[in-house]
N, C-alpha and C positions, 0 to 999 in steps of 0.2 A: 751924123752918118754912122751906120752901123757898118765894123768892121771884124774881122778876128784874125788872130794869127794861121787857122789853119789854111781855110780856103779864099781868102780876100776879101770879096765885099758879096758876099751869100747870107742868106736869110731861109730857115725853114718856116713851109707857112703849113704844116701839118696835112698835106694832103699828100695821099699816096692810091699806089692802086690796092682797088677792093679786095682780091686775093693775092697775097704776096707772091713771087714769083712766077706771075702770071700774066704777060703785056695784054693781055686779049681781053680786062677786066675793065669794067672804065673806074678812073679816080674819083677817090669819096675824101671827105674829111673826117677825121678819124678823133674823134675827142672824149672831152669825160662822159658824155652822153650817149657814144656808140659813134656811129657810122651818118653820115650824111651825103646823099648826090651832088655834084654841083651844080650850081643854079648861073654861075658865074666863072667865066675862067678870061686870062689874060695873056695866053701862052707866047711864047715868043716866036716869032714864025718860022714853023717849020716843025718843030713841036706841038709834044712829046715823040721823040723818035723811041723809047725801050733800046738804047745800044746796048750793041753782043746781049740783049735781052738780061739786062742787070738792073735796067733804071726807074724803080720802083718808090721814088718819091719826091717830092716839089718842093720847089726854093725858088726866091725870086732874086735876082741879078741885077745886082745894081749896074754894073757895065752895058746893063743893055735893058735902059731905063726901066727897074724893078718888073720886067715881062719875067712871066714865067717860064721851068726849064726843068725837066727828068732830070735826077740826078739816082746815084747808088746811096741809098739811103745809110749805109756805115759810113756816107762822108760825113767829117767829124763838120761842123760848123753850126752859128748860134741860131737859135730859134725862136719862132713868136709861141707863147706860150698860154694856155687858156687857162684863166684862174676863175675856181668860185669861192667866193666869201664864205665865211659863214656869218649867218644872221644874227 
């Protein structure tokens, strides 16, 4: 089980909205390769709500079987992270 001390049992999965500061943009995934729509989302119901229009990136919660959920992306917590090799 993936935990951290800051925020409990949270996980970044690198997607955020398209233009930062901006709820009215839809979420991309944002990687070494640029920017991608999603094709796939697993939100947790009722989300992404944008609160006080601050919540400009995704994590998946373990407390609420790994569904996704808006969060402020300066919250400190671990993340999935994309590696490419080299050949």
């Amino acid at each position: 089980m993936l935990t951290n001390k800051f925020t409990g049992k949270m996980l970044w999965i690198g997607g955020q909205r398209q233009n930062d500061h901006d709820c009215g943009t839809p979420f991309v995934w944002k990687g070494l390769n640029g920017e991608l729509a999603f094709n796939y989302t697993d939100w947790l119901e009722g989300e992404p709500t944008c609160n006080d229009n601050v919540e400009f990136c995704v994590h998946l919660w373990s407390n609420h079987a790994y569904r996704w959920n808006d969060l402020r992306c300066q919250r400190e917590t671990c993340s999935v992270c994309e590696y490419n090799p080299v050949a």
